[in-house]
C-alpha positions as CSV (number, residue, x, y, z in Angstrom):
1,X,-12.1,-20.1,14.0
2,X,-13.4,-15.8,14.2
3,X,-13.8,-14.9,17.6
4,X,-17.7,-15.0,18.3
5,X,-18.8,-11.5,19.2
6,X,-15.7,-9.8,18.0
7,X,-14.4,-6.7,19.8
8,X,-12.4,-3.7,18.1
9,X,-9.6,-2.4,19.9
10,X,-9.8,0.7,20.7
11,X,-6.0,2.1,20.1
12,X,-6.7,3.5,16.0
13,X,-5.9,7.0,17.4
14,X,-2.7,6.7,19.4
15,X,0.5,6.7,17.2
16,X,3.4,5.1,19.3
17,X,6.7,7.0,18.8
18,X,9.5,4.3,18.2
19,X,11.3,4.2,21.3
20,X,8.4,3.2,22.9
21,X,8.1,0.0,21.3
22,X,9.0,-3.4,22.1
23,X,10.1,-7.0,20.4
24,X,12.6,-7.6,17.3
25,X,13.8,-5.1,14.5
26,X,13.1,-6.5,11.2
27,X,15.1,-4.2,8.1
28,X,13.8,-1.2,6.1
29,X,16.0,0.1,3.3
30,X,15.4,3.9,2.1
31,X,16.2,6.1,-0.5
32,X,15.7,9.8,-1.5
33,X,16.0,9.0,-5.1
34,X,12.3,9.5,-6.4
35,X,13.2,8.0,-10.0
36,X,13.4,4.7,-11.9
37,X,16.8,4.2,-10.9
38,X,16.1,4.3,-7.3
39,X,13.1,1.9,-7.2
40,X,15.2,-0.3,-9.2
41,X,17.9,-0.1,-5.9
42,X,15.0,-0.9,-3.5
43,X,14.0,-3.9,-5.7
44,X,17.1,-5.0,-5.6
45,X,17.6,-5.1,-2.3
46,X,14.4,-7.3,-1.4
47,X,13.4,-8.8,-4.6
48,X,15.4,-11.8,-4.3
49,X,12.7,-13.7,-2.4
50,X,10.5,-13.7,-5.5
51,X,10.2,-16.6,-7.9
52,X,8.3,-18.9,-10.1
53,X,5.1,-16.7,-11.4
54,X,5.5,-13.3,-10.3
55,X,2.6,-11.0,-9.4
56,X,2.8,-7.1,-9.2
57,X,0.2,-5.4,-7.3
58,X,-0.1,-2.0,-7.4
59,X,-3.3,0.9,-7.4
60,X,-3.2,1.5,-11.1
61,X,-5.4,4.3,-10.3
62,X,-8.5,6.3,-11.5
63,X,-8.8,7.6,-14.8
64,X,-6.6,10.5,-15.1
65,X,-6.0,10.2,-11.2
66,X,-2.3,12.5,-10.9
67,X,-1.1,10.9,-8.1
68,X,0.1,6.8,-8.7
69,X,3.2,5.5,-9.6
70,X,4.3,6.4,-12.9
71,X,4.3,4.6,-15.2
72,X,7.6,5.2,-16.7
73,X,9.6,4.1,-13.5
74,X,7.4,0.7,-13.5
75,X,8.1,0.4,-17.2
76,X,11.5,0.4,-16.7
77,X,11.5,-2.2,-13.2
78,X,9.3,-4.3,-15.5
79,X,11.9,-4.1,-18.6
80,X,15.0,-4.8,-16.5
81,X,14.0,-6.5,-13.2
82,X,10.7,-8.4,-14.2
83,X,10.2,-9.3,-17.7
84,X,7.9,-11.6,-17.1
85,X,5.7,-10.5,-14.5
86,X,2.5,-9.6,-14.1
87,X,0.6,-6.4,-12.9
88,X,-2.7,-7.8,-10.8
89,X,-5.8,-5.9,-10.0
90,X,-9.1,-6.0,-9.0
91,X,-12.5,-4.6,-9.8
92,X,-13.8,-1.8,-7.4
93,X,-16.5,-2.2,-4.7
94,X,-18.0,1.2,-5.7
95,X,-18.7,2.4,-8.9
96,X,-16.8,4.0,-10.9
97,X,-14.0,3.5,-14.2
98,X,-12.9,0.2,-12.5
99,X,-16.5,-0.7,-11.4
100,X,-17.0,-3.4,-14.1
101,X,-13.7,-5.3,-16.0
102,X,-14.5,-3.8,-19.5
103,X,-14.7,-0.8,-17.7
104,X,-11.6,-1.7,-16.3
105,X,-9.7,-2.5,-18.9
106,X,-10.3,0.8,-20.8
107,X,-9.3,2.9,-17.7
108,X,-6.1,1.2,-17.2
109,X,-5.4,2.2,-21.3
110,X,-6.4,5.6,-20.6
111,X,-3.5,5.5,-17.2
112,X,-0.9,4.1,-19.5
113,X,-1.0,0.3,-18.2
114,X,0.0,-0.6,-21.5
115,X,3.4,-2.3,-21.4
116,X,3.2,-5.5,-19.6
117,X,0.1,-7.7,-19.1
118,X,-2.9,-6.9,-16.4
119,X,-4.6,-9.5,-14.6
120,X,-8.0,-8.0,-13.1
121,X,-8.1,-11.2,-10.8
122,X,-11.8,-11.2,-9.9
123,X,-12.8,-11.0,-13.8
124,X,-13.7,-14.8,-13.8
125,X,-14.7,-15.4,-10.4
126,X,-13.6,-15.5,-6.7
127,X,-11.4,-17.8,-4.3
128,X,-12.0,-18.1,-0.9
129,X,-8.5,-18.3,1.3
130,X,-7.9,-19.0,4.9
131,X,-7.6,-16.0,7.7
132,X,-5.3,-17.6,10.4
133,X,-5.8,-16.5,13.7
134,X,-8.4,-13.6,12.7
135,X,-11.1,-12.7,14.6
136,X,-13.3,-11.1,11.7
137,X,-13.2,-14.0,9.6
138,X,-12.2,-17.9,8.7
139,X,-11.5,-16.7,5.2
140,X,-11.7,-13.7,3.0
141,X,-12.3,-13.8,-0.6
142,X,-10.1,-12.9,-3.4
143,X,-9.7,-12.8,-7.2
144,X,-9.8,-16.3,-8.4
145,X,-7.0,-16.0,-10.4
146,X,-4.7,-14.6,-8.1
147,X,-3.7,-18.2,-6.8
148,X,-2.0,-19.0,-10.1
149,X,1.1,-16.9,-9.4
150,X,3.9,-17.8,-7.1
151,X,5.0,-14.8,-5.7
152,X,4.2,-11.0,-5.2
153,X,5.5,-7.5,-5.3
154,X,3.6,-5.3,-3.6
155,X,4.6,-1.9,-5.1
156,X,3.1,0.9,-3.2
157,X,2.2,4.3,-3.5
158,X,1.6,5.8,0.3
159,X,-0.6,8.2,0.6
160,X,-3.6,9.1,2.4
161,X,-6.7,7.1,2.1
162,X,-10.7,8.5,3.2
163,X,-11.6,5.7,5.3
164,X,-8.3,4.1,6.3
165,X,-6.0,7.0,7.1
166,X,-3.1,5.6,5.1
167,X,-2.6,3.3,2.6
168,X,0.4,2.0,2.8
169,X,1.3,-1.9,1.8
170,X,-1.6,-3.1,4.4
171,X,-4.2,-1.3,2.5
172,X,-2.8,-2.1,-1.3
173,X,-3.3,-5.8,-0.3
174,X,-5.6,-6.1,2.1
175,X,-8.6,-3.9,-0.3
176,X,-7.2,-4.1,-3.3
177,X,-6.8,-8.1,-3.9
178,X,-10.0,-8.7,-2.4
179,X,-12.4,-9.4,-5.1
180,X,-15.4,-6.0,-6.2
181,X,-18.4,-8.0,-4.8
182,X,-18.0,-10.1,-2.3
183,X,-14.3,-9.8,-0.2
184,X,-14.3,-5.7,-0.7
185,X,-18.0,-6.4,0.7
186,X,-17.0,-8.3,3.5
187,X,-14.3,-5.7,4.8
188,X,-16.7,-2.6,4.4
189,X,-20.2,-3.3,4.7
190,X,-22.1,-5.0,7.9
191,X,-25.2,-6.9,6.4
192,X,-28.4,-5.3,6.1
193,X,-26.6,-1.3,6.4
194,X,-24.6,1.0,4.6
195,X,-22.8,0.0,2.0
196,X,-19.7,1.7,4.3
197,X,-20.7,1.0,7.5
198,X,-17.8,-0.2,8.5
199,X,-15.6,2.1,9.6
200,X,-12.5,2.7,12.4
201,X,-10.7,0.0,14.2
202,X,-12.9,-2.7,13.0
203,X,-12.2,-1.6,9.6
204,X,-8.8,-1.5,10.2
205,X,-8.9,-5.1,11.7
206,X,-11.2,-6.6,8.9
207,X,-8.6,-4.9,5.9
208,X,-5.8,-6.6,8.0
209,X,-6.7,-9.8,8.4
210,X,-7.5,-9.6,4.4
211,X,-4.1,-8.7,3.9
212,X,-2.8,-11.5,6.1
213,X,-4.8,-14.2,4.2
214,X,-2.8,-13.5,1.1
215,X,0.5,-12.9,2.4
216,X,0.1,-16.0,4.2
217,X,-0.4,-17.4,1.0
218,X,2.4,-16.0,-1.0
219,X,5.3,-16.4,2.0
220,X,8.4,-16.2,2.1
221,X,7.9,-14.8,-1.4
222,X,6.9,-11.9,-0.7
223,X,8.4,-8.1,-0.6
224,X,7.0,-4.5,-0.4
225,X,8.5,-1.4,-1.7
226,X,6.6,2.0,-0.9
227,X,7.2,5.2,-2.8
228,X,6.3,8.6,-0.8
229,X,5.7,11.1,-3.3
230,X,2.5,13.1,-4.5
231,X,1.1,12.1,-1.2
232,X,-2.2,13.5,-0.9
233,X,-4.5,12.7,2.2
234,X,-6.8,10.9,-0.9
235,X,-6.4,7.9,-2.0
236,X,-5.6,7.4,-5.6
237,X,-9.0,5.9,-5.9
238,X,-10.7,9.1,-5.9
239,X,-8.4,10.2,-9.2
240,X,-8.2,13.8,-10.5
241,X,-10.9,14.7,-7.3
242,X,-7.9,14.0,-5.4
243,X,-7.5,16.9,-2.7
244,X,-4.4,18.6,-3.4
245,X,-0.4,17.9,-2.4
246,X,0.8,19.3,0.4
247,X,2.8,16.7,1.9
248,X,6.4,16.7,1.0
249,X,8.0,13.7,-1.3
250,X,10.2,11.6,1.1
251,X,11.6,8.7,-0.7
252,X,11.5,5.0,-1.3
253,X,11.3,2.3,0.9
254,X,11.9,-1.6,0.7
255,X,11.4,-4.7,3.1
256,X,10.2,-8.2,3.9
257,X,8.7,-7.5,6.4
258,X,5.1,-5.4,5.7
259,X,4.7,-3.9,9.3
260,X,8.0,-2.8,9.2
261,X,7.8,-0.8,5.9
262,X,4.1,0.4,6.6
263,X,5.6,1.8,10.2
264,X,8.3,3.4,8.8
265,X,6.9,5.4,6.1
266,X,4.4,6.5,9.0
267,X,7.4,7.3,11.6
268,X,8.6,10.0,8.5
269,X,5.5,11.4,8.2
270,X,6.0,12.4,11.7
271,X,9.3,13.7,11.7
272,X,8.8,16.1,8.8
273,X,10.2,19.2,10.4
274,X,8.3,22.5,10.4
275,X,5.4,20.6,10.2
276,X,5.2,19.3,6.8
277,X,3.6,16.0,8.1
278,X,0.4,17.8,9.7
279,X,-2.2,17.4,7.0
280,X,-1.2,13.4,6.9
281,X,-1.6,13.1,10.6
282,X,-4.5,14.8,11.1
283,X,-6.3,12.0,7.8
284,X,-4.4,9.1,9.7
285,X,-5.9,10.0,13.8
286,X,-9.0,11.0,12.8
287,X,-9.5,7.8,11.1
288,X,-8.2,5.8,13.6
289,X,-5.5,4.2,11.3
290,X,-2.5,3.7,13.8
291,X,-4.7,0.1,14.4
292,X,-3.6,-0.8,11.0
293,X,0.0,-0.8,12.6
294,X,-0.9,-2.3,16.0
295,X,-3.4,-5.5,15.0
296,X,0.0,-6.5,12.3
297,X,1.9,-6.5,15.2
298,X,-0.6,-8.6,17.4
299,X,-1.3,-10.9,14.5
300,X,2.1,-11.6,14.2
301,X,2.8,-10.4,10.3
302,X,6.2,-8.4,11.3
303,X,7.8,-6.1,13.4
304,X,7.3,-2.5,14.5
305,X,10.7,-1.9,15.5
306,X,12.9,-1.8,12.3
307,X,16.8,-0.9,11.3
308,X,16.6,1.9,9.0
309,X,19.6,1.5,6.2
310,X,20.1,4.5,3.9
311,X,21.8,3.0,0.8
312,X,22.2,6.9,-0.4
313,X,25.4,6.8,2.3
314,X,27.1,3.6,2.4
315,X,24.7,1.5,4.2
316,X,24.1,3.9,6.6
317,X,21.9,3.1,9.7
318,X,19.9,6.2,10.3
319,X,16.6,7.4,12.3
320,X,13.3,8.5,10.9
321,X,14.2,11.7,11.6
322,X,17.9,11.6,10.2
323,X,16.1,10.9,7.0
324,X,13.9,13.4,6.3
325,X,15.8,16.6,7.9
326,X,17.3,18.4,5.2
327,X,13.2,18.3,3.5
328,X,12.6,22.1,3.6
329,X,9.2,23.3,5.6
330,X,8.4,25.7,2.3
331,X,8.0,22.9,0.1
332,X,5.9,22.7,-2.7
333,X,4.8,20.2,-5.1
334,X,6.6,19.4,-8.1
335,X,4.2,17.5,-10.8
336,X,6.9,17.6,-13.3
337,X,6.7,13.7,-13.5
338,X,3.3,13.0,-12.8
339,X,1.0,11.2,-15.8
340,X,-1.3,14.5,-16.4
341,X,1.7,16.6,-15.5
342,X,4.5,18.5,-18.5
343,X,6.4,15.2,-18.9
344,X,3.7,12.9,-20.0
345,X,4.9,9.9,-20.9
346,X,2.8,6.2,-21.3
C-alpha cells in the first residue's frame, strides 16, 4: 500500500561525496571511447543478462534535437549485438512532435529512427503495474505493450533535464515508459493544478518509484549503459531549443545495477577539474535532483557505493576523479558527430 499522507524528503539538494557513503559496492564499467566501438564494449560487458524479447529504450529525441545518441553508433549495437531487438518509446505528456503517435512516428523518421523497429508502447493503450514498497503509489501506468518483451536495455544519454536535474537511467525509465496521458500525468501533475505542479523531491520520488515498477518487472534482465557526451543542462526533450554545450564529454558507462551507474556518472560530473562540471551542478542542486540518487538507495534498487573498472587499462579499478583528470578545463564542444552536425549520417 502508498503511504497515506506521503512526505518528501527533504535531502534533493545535498550531493554526498563517495566516501561518505555506506552499504555494498555494486560494479560500474567506463570507457573514454565516445564511438560505436566503445558502446559495443560496455554492452558487452553487461548485456548478458538479456534474453527472450528484447526491448531498447532510449530518448529518441525532438525533431532535429542535436544532442541524443546517434544514430550511427545504435545502428551498429543493433546490427551486431541486437538484431532482433526493439527500440520502445512513448508518447509525450506535453505537446509537441511526439505529442500524438502519427505525430510520433514522423518525428522519429525525421531523427533517423529508421533501421530497426519502434514500438511507441502507449499507442494502443495503457497497463497498470505494481509499485512495491512506494509511497506515491500502488501502481503506475505504462505503455500497454511494453509487457510483451522479456528484457530491457536502457541506453542512456545523461544530460541535464529542466525539472529533474539530471536524466540519467532513473529518468529514461521512470518518465519515459510511463504512458503520454495518464502515468506521465500521475508523476507531474497534482489533481485539480498545474499541469507541472509537481516539482522537487516529490517529483523525484514519484519518477522513482515509476522506474522501480518496471525494473521490477523486467529483473534480472535488465542493464543500463549511459553515454556522457553533448551534455547540455536540457534535456533532449526540448530539441534544437536545447541551451548550449558546455559540459565536457566524459565517456561511457555500463552496469546492473541502475543506482550505481546513475551515481557514477554524477560523481564525474563533480570531479571535472577546473570546473568543467559547474553548469551541471548548479541544474542538478537547484532542482533538487540528488533525491533521485538517495530514494533508489532507500528503496532498495542498487547501491551507491560502486567499483569503478576502466576497461581502457586492463581492468583497471580507478576513482571518479582518476577518470576524468586528463579532460582539459578549456574544452569546447565538438559536434562533429552529432545528427544536425558535418557528419550527418541516418
Amino acid at each position: 500500500m502508498s503511504v497515506k499522507n506521503p512526505v518528501p524528503g527533504t535531502d534533493g539538494k545535498k550531493y554526498v561525496p563517495f566516501d561518505q557513503r555506506t552499504g555494498e559496492s555494486s560494479v560500474v564499467f567506463f570507457t573514454r571511447d565516445l564511438s560505436e566501438k566503445g558502446m559495443k564494449k560496455m554492452f558487452d560487458r553487461v548485456g548478458g543478462v538479456l534474453k527472450g524479447k528484447v526491448a531498447v529504450k532510449l530518448h529518441t529525441g525532438e525533431a532535429e534535437g542535436p544532442n541524443i545518441i546517434p544514430r550511427p553508433w545504435v545502428k551498429e549495437l543493433f546490427e551486431s549485438r541486437l538484431p532482433d531487438a526493439t527500440i520502445i518509446e512513448t508518447n509525450t505528456y506535453y505537446e509537441g512532435s511526439r505529442y500524438t503517435t502519427e505525430a510520433h512516428r514522423k518525428t522519429l523518421e525525421i531523427n533517423g529512427w529508421t533501421f530497426c523497429p519502434v514500438d511507441i508502447t502507449d499507442e494502443f493503450g495503457v497497463a497498470a503495474l505494481p509499485v512495491k514498497g512506494g509511497k506515491w503509489f500502488d501502481e503506475i501506468h505504462v505503455g500497454k505493450t511494453m509487457l510483451n518483451y522479456d528484457s530491457l536495455l536502457t541506453l542512456t544519454h545523461f544530460k541535464g533535464h529542466v525539472r529533474g536535474g539530471f536524466g540519467g537511467s532513473n529518468k529514461n525509465i521512470g518518465i519515459g515508459c510511463a504512458d503520454g496521458r495518464i502515468g506521465k500525468k500521475e508523476i507531474h501533475t497534482t489533481p485539480g493544478e498545474g499541469m507541472w505542479s509537481i516539482g522537487d523531491e516529490e517529483f523525484m520520488e514519484r519518477m522513482t518509484e515509476s522506474t522501480k515498477a518496471t525494473t521490477d518487472f523486467f529483473a534480472p534482465h535488465v542493464c543500463y549503459i549511459n553515454t556522457m557526451r553533448n551534455m547540455s543542462v536540457s534535456c533532449d526533450c526540448e530539441g534544437p531549443e536545447a541551451e548550449p554545450v558546455v559540459t565536457p564529454d566524459i565517456g561511457i558507462l555500463a552496469s546492473l545495477d541502475i543506482l550505481a551507474v546513475d551515481n557514477a556518472c554524477v560523481d564525474l560530473i563533480y570531479s571535472l577539474p577546473g570546473g568543467g562540471g559547474k553548469a551541471m551542478i548548479e541544474r542538478m542542486i537547484s532542482r533538487h535532483s540528488m533525491r533521485q540518487l538517495s530514494y533508489m538507495k532507500e528503496l532498495g534498487m542498487g547501491n551507491d557505493r560502486y567499483t569503478l573498472i576502466d576497461i581502457d587499462n586492463s581492468d583497471a579499478v580507478i576513482t571518479a576523479a582518476e577518470a576524468v583528470k586528463d579532460i582539459a578545463p578549456e574544452w569546447k564542444p565538438d559536434r562533429y558527430n552529432t545528427f544536425w552536425g558535418r557528419n550527418r549520417n541516418k
